[in-house]
HTML snippet that shows the backbone in 3Dmol.js (N, CA, C, O; Angstrom):
<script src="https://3Dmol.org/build/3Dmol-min.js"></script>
<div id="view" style="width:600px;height:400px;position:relative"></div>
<script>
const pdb = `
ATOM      1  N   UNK A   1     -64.748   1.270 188.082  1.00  0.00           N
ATOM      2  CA  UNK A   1     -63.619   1.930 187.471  1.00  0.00           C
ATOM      3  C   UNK A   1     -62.328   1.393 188.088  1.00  0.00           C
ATOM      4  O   UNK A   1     -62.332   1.010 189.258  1.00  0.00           O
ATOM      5  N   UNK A   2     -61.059   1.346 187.227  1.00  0.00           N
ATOM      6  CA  UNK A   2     -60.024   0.541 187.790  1.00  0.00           C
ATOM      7  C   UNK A   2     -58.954   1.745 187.281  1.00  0.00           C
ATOM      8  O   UNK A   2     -58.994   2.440 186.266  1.00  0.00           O
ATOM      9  N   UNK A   3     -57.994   1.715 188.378  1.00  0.00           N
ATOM     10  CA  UNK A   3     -56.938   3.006 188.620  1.00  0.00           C
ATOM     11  C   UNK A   3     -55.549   2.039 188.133  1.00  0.00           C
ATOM     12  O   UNK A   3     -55.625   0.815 188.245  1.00  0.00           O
ATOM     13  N   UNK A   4     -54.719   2.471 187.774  1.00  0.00           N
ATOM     14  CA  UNK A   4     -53.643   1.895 186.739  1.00  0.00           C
ATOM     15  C   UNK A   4     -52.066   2.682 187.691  1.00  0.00           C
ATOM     16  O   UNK A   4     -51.469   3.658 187.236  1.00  0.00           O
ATOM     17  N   UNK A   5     -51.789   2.191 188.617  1.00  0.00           N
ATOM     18  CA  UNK A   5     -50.422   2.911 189.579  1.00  0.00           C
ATOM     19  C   UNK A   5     -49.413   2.358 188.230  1.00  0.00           C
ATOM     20  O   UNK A   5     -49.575   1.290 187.639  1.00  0.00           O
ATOM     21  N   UNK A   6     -48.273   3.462 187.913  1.00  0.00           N
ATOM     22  CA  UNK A   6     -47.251   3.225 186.985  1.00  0.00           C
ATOM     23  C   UNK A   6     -46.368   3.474 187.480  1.00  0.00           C
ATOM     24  O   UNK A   6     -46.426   4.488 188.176  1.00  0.00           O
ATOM     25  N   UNK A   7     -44.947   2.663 187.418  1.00  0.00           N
ATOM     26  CA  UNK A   7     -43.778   2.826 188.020  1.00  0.00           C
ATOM     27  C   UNK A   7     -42.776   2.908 187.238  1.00  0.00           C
ATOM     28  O   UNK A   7     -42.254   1.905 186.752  1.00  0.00           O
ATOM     29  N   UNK A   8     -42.348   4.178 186.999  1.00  0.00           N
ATOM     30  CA  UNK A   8     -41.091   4.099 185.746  1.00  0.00           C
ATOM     31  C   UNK A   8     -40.372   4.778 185.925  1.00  0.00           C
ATOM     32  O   UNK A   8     -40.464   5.978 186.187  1.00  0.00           O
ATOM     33  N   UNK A   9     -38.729   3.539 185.714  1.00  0.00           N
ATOM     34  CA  UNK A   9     -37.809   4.132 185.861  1.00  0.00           C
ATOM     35  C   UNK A   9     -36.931   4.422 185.208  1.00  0.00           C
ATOM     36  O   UNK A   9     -37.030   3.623 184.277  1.00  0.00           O
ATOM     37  N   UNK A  10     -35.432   5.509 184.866  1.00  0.00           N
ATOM     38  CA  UNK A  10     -34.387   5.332 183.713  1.00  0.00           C
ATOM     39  C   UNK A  10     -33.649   5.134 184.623  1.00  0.00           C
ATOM     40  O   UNK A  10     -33.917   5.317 185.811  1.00  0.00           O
ATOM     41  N   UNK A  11     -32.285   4.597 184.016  1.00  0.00           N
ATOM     42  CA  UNK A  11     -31.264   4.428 184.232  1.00  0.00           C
ATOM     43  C   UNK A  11     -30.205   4.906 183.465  1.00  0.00           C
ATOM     44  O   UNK A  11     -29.942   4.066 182.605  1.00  0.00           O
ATOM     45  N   UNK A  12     -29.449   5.921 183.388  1.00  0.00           N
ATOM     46  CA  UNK A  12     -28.500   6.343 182.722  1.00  0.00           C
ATOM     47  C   UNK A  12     -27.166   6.028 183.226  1.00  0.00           C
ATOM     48  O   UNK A  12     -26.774   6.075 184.392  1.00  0.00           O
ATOM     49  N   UNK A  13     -26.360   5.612 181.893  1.00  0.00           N
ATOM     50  CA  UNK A  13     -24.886   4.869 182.095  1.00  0.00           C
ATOM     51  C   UNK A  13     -24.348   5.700 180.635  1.00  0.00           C
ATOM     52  O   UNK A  13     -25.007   6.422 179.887  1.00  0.00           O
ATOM     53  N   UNK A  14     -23.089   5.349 180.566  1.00  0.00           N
ATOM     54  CA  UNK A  14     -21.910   5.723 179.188  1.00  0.00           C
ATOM     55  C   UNK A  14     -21.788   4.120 179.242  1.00  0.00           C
ATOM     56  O   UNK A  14     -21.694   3.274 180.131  1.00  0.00           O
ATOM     57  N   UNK A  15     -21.844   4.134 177.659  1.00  0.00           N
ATOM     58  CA  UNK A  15     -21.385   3.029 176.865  1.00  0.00           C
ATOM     59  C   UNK A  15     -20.303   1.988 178.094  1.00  0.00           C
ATOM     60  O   UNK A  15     -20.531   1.072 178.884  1.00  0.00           O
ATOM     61  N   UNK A  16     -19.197   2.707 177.703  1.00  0.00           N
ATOM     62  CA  UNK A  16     -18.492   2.118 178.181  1.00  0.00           C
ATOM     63  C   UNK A  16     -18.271   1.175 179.583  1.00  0.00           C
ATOM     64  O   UNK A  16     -17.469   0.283 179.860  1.00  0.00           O
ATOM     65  N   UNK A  17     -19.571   1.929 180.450  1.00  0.00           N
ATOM     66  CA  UNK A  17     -19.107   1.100 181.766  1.00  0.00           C
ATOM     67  C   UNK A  17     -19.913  -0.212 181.850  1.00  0.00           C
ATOM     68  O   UNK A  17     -19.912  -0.974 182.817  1.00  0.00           O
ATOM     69  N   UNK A  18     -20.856  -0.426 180.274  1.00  0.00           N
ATOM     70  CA  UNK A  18     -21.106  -1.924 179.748  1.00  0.00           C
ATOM     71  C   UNK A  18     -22.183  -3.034 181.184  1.00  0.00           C
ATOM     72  O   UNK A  18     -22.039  -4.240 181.383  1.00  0.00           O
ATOM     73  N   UNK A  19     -23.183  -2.069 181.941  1.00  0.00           N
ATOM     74  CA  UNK A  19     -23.947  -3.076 182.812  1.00  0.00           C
ATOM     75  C   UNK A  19     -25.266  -3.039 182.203  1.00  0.00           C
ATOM     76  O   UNK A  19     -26.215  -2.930 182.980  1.00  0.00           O
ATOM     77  N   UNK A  20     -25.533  -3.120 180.800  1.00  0.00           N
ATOM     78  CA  UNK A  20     -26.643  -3.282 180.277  1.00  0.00           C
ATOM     79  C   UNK A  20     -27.230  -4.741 180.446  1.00  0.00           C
ATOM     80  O   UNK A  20     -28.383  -4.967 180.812  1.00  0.00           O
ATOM     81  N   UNK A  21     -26.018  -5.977 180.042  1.00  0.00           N
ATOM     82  CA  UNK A  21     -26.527  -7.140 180.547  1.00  0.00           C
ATOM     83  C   UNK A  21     -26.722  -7.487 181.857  1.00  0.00           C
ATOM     84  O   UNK A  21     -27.324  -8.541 182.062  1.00  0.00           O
ATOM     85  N   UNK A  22     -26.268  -6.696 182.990  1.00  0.00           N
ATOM     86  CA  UNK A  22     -26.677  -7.107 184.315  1.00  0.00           C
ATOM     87  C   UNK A  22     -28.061  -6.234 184.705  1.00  0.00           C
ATOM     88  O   UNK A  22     -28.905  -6.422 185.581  1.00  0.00           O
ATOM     89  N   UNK A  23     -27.968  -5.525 183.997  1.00  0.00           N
ATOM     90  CA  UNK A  23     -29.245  -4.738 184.372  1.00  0.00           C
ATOM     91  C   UNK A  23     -30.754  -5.719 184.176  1.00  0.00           C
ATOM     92  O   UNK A  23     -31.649  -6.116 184.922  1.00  0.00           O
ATOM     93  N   UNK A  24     -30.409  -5.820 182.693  1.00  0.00           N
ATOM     94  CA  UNK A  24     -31.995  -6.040 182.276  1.00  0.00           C
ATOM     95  C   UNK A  24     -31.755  -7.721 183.184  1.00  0.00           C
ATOM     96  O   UNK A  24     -32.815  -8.110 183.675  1.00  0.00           O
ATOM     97  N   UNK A  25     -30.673  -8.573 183.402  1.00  0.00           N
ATOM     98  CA  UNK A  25     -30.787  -9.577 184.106  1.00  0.00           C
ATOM     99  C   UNK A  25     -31.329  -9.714 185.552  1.00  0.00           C
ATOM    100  O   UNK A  25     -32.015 -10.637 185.993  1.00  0.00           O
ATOM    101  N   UNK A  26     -30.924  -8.707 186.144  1.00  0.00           N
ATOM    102  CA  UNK A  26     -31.695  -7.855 187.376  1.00  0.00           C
ATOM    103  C   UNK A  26     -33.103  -7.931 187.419  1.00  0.00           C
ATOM    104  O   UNK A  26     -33.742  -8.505 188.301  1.00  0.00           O
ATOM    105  N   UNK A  27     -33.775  -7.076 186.012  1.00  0.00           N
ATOM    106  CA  UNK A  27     -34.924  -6.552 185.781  1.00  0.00           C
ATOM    107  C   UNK A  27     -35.954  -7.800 185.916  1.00  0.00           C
ATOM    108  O   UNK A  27     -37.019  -7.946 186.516  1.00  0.00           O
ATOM    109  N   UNK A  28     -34.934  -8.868 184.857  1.00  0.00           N
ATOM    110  CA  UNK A  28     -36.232 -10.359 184.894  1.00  0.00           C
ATOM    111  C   UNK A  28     -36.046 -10.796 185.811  1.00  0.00           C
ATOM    112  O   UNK A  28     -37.035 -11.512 185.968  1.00  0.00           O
ATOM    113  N   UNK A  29     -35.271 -10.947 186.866  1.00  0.00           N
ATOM    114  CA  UNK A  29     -35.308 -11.565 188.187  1.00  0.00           C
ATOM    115  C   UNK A  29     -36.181 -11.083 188.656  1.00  0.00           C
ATOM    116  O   UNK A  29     -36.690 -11.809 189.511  1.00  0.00           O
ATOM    117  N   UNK A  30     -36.847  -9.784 188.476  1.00  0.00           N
ATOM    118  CA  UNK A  30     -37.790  -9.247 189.522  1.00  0.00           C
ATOM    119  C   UNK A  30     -39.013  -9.239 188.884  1.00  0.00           C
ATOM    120  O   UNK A  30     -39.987  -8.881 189.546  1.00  0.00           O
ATOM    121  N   UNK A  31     -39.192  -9.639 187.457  1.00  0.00           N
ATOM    122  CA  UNK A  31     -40.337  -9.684 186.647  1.00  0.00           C
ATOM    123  C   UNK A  31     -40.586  -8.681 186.312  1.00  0.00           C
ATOM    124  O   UNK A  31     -41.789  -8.464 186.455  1.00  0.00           O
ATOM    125  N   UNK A  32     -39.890  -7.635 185.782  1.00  0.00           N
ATOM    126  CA  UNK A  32     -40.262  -6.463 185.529  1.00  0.00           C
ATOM    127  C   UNK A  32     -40.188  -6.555 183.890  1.00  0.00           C
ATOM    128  O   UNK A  32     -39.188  -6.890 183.256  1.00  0.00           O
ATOM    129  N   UNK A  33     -41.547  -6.162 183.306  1.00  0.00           N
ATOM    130  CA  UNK A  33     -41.950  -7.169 182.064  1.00  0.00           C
ATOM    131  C   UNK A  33     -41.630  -5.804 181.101  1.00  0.00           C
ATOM    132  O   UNK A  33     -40.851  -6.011 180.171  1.00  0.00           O
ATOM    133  N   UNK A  34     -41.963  -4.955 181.192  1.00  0.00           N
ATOM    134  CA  UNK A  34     -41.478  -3.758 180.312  1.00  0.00           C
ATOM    135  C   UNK A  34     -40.100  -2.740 180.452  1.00  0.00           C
ATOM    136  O   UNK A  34     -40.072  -1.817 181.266  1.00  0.00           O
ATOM    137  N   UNK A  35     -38.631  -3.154 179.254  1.00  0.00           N
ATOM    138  CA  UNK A  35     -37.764  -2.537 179.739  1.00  0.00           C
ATOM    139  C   UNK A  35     -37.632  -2.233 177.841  1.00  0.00           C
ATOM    140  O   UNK A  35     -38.099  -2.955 176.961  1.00  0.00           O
ATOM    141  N   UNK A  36     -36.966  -1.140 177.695  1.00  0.00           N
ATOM    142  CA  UNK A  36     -36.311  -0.489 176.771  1.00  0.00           C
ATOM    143  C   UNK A  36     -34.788  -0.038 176.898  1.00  0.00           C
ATOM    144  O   UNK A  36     -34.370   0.280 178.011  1.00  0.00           O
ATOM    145  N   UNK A  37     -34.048  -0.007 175.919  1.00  0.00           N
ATOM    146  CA  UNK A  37     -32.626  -0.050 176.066  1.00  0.00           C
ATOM    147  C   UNK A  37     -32.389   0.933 174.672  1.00  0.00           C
ATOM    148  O   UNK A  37     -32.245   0.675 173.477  1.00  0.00           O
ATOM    149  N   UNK A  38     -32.424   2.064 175.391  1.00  0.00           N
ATOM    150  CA  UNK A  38     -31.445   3.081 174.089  1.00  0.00           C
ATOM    151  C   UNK A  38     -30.149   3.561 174.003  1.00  0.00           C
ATOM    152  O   UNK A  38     -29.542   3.946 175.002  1.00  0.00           O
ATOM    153  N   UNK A  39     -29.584   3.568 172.663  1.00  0.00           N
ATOM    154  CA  UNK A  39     -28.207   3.465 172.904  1.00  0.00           C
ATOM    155  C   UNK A  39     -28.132   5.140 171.899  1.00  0.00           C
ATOM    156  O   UNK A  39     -28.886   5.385 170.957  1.00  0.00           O
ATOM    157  N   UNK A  40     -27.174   5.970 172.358  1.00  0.00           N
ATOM    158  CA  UNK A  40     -27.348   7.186 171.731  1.00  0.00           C
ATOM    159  C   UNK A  40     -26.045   7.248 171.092  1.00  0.00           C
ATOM    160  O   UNK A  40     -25.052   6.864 171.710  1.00  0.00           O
ATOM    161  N   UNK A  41     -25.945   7.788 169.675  1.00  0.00           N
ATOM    162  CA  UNK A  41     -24.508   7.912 168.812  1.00  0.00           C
ATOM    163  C   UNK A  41     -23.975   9.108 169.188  1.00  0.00           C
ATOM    164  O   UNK A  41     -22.947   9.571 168.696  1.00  0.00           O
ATOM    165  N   UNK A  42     -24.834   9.796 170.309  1.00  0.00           N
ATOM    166  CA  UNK A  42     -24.214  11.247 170.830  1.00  0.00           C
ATOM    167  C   UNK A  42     -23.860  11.527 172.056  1.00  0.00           C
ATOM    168  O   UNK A  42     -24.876  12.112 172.433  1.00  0.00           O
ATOM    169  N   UNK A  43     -23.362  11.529 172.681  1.00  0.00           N
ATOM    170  CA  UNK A  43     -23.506  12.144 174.014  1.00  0.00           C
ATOM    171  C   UNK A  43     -22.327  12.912 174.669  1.00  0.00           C
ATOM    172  O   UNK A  43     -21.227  13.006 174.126  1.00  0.00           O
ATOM    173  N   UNK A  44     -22.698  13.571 176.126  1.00  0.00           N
ATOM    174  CA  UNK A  44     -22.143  13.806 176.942  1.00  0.00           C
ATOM    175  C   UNK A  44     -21.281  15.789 176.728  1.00  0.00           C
ATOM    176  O   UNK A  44     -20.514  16.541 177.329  1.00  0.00           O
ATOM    177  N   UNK A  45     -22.205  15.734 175.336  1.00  0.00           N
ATOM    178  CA  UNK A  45     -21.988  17.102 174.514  1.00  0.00           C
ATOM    179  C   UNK A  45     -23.299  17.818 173.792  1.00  0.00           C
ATOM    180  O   UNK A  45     -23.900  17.092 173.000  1.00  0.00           O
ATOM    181  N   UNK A  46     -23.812  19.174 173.980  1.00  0.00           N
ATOM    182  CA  UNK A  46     -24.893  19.546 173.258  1.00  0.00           C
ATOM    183  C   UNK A  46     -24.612  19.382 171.664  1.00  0.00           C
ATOM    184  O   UNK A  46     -25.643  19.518 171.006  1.00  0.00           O
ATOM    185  N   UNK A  47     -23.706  19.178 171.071  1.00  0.00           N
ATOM    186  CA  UNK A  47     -23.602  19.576 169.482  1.00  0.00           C
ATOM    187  C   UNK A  47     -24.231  18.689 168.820  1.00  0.00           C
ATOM    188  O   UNK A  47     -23.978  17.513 169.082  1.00  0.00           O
ATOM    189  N   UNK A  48     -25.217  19.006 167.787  1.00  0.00           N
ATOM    190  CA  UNK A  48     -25.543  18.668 166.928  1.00  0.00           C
ATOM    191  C   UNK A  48     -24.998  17.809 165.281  1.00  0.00           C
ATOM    192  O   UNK A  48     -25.657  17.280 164.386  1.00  0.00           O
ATOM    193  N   UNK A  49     -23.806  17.974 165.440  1.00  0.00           N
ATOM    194  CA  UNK A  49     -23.096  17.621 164.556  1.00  0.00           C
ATOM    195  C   UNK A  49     -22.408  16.459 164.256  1.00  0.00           C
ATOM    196  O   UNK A  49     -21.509  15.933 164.912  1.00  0.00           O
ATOM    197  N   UNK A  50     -22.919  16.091 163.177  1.00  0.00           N
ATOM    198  CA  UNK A  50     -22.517  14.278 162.792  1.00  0.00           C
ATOM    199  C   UNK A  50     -21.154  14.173 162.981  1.00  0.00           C
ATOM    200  O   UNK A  50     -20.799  13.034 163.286  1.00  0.00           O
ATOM    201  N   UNK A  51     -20.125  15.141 162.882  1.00  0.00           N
ATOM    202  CA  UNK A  51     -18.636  14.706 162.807  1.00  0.00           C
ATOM    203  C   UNK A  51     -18.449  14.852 164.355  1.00  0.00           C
ATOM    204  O   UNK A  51     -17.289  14.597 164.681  1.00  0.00           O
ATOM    205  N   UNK A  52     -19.077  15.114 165.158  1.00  0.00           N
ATOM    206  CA  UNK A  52     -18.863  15.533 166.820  1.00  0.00           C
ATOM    207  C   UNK A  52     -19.527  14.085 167.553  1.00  0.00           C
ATOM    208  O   UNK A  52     -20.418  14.195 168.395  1.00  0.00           O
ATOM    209  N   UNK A  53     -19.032  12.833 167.168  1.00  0.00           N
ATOM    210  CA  UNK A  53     -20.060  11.720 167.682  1.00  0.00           C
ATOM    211  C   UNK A  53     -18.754  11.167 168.696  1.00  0.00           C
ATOM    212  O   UNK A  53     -17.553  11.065 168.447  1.00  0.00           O
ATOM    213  N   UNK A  54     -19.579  10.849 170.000  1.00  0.00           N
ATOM    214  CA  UNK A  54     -18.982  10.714 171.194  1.00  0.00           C
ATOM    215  C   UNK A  54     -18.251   9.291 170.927  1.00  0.00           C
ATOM    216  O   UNK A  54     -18.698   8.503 170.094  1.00  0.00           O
ATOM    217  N   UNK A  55     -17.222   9.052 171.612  1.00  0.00           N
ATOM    218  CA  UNK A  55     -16.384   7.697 171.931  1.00  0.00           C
ATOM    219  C   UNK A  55     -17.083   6.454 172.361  1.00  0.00           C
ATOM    220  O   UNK A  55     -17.165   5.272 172.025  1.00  0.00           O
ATOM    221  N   UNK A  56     -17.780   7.682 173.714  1.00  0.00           N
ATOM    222  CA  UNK A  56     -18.522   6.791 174.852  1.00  0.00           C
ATOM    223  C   UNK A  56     -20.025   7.469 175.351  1.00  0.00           C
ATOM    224  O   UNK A  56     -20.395   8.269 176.209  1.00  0.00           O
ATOM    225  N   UNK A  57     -20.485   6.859 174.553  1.00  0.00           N
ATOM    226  CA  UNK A  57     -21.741   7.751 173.934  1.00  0.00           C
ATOM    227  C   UNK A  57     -22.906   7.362 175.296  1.00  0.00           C
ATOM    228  O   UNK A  57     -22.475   6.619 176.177  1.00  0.00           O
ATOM    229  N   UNK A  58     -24.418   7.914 175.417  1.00  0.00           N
ATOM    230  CA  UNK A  58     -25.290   7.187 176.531  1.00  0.00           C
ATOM    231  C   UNK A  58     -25.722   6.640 175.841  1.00  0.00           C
ATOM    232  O   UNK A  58     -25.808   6.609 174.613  1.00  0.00           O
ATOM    233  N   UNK A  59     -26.374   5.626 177.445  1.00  0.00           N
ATOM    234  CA  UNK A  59     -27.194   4.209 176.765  1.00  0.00           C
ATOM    235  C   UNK A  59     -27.988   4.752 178.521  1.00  0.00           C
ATOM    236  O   UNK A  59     -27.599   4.967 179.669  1.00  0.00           O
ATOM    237  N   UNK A  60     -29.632   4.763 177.515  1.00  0.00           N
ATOM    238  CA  UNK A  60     -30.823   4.409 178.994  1.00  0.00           C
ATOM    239  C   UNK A  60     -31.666   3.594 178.737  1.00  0.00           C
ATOM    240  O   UNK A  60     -32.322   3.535 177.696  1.00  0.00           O
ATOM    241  N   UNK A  61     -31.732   2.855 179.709  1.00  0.00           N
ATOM    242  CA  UNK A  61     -32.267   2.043 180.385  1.00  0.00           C
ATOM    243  C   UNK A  61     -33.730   2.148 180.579  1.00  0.00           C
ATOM    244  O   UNK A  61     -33.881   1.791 181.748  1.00  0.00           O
ATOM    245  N   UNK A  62     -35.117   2.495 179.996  1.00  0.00           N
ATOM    246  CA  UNK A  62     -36.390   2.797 180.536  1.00  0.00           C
ATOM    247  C   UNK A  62     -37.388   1.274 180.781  1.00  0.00           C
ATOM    248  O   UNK A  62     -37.580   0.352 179.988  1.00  0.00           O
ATOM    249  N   UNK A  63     -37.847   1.449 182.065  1.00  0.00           N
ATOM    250  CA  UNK A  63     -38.637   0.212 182.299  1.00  0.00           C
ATOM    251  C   UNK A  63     -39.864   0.984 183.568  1.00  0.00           C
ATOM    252  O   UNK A  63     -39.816   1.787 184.500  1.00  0.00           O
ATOM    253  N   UNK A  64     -40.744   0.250 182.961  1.00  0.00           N
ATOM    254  CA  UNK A  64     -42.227   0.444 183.190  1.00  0.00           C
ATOM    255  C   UNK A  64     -43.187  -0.530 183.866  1.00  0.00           C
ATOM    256  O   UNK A  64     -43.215  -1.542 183.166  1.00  0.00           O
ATOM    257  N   UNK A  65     -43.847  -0.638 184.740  1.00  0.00           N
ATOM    258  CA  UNK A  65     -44.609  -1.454 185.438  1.00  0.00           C
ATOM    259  C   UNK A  65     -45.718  -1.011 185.885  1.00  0.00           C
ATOM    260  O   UNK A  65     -45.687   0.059 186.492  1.00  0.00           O
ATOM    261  N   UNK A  66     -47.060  -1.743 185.702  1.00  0.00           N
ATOM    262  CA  UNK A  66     -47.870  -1.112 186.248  1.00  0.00           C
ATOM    263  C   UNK A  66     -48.931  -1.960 187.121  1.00  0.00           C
ATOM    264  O   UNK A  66     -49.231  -3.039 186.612  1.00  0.00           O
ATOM    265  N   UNK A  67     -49.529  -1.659 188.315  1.00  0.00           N
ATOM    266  CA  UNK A  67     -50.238  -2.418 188.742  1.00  0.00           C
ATOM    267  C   UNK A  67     -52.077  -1.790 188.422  1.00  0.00           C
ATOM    268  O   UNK A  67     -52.454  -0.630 188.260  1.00  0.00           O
ATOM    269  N   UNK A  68     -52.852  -3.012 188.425  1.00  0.00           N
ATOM    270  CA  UNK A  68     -54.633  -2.461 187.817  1.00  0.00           C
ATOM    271  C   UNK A  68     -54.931  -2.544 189.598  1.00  0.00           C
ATOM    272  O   UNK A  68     -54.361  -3.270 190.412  1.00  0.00           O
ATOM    273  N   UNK A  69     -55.561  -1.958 189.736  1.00  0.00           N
ATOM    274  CA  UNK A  69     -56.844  -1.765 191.154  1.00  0.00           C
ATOM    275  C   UNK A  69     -58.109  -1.690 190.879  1.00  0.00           C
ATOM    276  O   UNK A  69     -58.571  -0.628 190.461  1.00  0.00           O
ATOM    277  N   UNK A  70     -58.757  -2.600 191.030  1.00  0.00           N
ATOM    278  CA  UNK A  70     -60.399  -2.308 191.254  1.00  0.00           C
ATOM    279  C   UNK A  70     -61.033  -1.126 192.358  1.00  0.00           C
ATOM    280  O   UNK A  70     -61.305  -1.629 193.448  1.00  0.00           O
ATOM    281  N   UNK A  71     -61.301   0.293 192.261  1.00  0.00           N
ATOM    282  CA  UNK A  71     -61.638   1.206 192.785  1.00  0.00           C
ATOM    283  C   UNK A  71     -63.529   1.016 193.357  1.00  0.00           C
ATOM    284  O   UNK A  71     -64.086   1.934 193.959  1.00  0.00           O
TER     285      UNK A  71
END
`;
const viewer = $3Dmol.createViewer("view");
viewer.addModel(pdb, "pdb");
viewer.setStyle({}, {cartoon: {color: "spectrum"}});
viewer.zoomTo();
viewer.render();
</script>
């Protein structure tokens, strides 16, 4: 049987402070082979409402790694 260690992390930023390209450039330097990049048309407010859409909205960052072990 082989055990599966998972390492996952977010990163939360606002649009605006724009280190999405240094990030994931970061990420492949270190070989970190699974990253996701969501960008949200809402944030930084609970409302639901299409006319309430943020300036400087979030963007996260999710990346995943996992190592296999022979047990």
């Amino acid at each position: 049987m082989s055990k599966k260690n998972i390492k996952l992390v977010r990163i939360y930023m606002k649009e605006s402070e724009d280190h999405v390209k240094e990030v994931l450039t970061i990420l492949d330097d270190e070989k970190v082979q699974h990253a996701v990049v969501l960008r949200g048309i809402e944030g930084g407010h609970h409302s639901a409402h299409i006319l309430s859409l943020s300036l400087d909205p979030s963007s996260i960052i999710t990346t995943y790694d996992f190592v296999v072990s022979r047990a």
